[in-house]
C-alpha positions in Angstrom: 86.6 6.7 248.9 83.4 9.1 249.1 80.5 7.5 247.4 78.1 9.9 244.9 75.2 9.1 243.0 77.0 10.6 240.0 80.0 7.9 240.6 77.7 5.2 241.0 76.0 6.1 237.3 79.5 6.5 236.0 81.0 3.8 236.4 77.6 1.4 235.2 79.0 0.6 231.4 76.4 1.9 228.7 76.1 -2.1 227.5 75.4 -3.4 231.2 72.6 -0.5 231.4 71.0 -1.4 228.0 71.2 -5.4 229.2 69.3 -4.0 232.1 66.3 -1.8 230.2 65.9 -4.6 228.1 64.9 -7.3 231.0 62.7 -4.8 232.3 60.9 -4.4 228.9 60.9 -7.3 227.8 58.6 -8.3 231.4 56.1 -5.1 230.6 56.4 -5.7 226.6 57.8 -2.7 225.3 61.3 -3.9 224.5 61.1 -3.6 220.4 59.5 -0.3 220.6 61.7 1.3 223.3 64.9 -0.4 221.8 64.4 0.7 218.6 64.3 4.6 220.7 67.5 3.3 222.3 69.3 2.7 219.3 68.4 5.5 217.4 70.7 8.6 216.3 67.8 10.8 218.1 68.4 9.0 221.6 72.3 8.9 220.9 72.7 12.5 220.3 70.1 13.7 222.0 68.6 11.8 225.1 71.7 10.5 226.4 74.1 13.6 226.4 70.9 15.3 228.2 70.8 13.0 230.8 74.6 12.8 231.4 74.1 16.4 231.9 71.4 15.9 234.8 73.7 13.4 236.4 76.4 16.3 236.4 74.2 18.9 236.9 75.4 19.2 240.8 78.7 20.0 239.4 77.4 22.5 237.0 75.8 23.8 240.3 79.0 23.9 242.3 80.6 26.5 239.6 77.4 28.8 239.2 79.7 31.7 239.3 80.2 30.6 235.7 76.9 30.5 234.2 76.7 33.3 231.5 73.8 34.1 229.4 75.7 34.3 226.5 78.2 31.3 227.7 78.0 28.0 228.8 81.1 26.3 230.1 81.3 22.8 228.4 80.8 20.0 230.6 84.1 18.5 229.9 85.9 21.9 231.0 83.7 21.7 234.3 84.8 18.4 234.6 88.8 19.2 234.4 88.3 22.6 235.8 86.7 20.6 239.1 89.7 17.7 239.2 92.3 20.6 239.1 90.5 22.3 241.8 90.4 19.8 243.9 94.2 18.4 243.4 95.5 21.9 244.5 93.1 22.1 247.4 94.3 18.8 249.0 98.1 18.9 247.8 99.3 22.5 248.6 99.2 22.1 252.4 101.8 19.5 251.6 103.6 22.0 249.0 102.6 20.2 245.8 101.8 22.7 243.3 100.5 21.4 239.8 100.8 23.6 237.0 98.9 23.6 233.9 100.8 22.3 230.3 99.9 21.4 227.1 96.4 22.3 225.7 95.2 23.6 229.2 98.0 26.3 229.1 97.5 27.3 225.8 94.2 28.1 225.9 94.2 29.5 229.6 96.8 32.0 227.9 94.9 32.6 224.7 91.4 32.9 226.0 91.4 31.8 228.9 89.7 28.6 228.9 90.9 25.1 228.0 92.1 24.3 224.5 90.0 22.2 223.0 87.5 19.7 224.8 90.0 18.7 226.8 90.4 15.3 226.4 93.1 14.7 228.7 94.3 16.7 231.8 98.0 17.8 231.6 99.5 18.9 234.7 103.3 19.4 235.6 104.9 18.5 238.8 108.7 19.4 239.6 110.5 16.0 240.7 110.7 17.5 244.4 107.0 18.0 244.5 106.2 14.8 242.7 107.8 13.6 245.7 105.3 14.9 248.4 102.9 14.0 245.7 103.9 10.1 245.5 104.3 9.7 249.2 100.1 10.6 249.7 99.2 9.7 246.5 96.2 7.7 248.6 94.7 11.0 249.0 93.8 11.0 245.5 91.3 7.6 246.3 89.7 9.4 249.5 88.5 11.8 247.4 88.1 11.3 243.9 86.3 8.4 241.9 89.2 6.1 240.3 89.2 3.8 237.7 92.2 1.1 236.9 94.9 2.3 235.1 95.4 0.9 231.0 99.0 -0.1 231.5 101.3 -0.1 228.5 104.1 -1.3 229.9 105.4 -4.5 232.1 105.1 -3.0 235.8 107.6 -5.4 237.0 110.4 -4.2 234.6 110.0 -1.0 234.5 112.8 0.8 234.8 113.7 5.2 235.2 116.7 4.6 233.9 118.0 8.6 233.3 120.2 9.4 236.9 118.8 13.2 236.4 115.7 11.5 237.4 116.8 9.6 240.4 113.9 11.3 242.7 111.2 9.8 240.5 113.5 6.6 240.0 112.8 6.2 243.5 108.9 6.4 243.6 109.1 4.4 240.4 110.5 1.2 242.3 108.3 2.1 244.7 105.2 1.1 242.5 107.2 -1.5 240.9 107.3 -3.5 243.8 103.9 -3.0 245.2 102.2 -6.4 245.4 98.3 -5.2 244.6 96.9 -3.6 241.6 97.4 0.9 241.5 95.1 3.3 240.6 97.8 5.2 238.6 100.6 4.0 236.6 103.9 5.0 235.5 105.8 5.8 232.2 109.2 7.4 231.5 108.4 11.0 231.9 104.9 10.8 233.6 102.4 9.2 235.9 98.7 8.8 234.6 96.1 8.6 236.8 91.9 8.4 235.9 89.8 10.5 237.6 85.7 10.8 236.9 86.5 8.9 234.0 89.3 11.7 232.6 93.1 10.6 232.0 95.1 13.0 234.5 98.7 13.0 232.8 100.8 14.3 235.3 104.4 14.8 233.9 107.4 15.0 236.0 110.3 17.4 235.1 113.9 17.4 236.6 117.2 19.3 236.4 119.9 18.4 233.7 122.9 20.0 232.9 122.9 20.7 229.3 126.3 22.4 227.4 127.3 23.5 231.0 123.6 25.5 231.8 120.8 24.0 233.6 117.4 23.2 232.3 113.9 21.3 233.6 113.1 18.2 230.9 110.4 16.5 230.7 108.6 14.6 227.8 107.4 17.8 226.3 108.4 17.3 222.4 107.0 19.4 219.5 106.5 17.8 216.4 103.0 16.4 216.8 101.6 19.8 218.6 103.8 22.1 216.5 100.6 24.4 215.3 101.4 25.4 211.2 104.6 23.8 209.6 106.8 21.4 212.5 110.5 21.6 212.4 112.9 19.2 210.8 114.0 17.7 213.9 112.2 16.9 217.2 113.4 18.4 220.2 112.2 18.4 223.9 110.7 22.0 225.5 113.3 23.2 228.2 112.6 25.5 231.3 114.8 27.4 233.1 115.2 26.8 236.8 113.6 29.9 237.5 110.8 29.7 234.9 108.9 26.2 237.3 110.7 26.8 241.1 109.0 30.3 240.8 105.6 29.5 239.5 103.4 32.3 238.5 99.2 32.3 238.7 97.0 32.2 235.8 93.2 33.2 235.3 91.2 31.2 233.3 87.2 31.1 233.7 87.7 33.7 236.2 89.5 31.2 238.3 93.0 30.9 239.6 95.6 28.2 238.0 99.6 27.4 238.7 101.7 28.3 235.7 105.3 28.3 235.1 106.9 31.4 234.4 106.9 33.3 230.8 104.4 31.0 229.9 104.4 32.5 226.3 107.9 31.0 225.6 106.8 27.2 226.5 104.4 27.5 224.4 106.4 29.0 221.6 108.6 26.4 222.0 105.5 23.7 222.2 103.4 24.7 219.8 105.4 27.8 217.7 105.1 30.8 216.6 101.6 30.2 215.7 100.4 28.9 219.2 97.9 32.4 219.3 95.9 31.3 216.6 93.1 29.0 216.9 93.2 26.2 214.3 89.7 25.3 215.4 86.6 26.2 216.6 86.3 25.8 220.6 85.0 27.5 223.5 86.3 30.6 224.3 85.9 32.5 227.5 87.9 35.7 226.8 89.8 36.0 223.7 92.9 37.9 224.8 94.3 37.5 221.5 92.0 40.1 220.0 92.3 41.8 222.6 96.1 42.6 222.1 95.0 43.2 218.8 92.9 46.2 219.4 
């Protein structure tokens, strides 16, 4: 795993830090003044976001193409746009392609950034690719910064049950049976990995037969997204086989991203009819929504 001074400073936990400046001034005696700096909303709000942007500021540097004058890319959006980067660079010689869902998608197709911070980073995988995925998933610790996963459930019982899932079902008992601790853990539609300290979700879609047609299922269920009033009854998004073996390309931040096909209808279906509106303010890198507008 590749060692970085901004790994190093990541992973120190705030507490262990402050334990640390206060042994330090409590030898020169400055600890009451300096803690009482510490402690206060001017260091919180201020002093440490600044420096947690010097410690990324060689990432900021990797995407220069992106400084603006008039915008400046949120760190968290350099931070995701950098993992997804990444991910496709080392995955697609082994035909792996992640596509964007969820809040990335949305705004990538509405403005063409990220929706929202992001918090999380919600990716897609086709069970055929989560496959080559699984089987050099220790790619993912040669190059990135991990941290251990939060499992919620009992690794040792967990179970895929669905037989439209039997590829991941596979991998699952795979991980089940591992005798060391992961970096990534699974649940029923998804494995979730953390990266730089972000949540990669990376949900896993395969083929059922539904009232004689065939669809791609995931997790993907509305009600808690739905954007305006939900609908009475919760339902899970469905692709067409075409719409993720035939990925299309989307820009956002001037950069390339995987995207399933018609991506206006997932997220009609994800978010409805009202998925073009922003219901809040967020960064915005080209509102195409206006755009059509005009």
């Amino acid at each position: 795993m590749p060692v970085h001074l901004e790994h190093i400073l990541g992973s120190l936990e705030k507490n262990r830090i402050i334990s640390f400046v206060k042994i330090i001034l409590t030898k020169i005696g400055l600890k009451p003044i300096i803690l009482l700096i510490i402690h206060s909303n001017l260091c919180k709000n201020y002093l440490f976001p600044i420096l947690y942007n010097v410690i990324k500021l060689p990432l900021r540097l990797k995407y220069y193409k992106l400084i603006r004058i008039n915008k400046f890319v949120p760190l968290k959006h350099l931070i995701a746009i950098d993992i997804i980067q990444k991910l496709s660079k080392i995955y697609e010689p082994y035909g792996v392609k992640f596509f964007l869902r969820g809040g990335l998608l949305l705004g990538a197709v509405r403005q063409e950034s990220f929706a929202g911070r992001p918090g999380d980073i919600d990716l897609g995988l086709i069970d055929t690719h989560f496959d080559k995925f699984y089987r050099n998933i220790d790619l993912i610790q040669k190059n990135f910064y991990t941290s251990p996963p939060r499992l919620d459930v009992d690794r040792k019982k967990f179970k895929i049950v669905d037989p439209d899932f039997a590829i991941i079902q596979e991998n699952a008992r795979r991980w089940t049976e591992k005798d060391t601790t992961t970096f990534y853990g699974f649940r029923t539609y998804n494995l979730y990995i953390e990266l730089e300290k972000t949540i990669v979700d990376i949900q896993f879609y395969s083929l059922k037969n539904i009232n004689g047609k065939k669809y791609w299922v995931g997790e993907d269920a509305v009600c808690e997204n739905w954007i305006g009033k939900p609908p009475d009854q919760k339902y899970h998004v469905r692709f067409s086989p075409n719409d993720l073996l035939e990925l299309d390309t989307i820009k956002a931040y001037g950069l390339k991203f995987y995207s399933p096909k018609n991506p206006e209808k997932y997220l009609c279906m994800y978010y409805g009819e009202a998925w073009k509106m922003q219901d809040k303010k967020q960064f915005i890198w080209k509102n195409k929504m206006q755009q059509i507008k005009e």
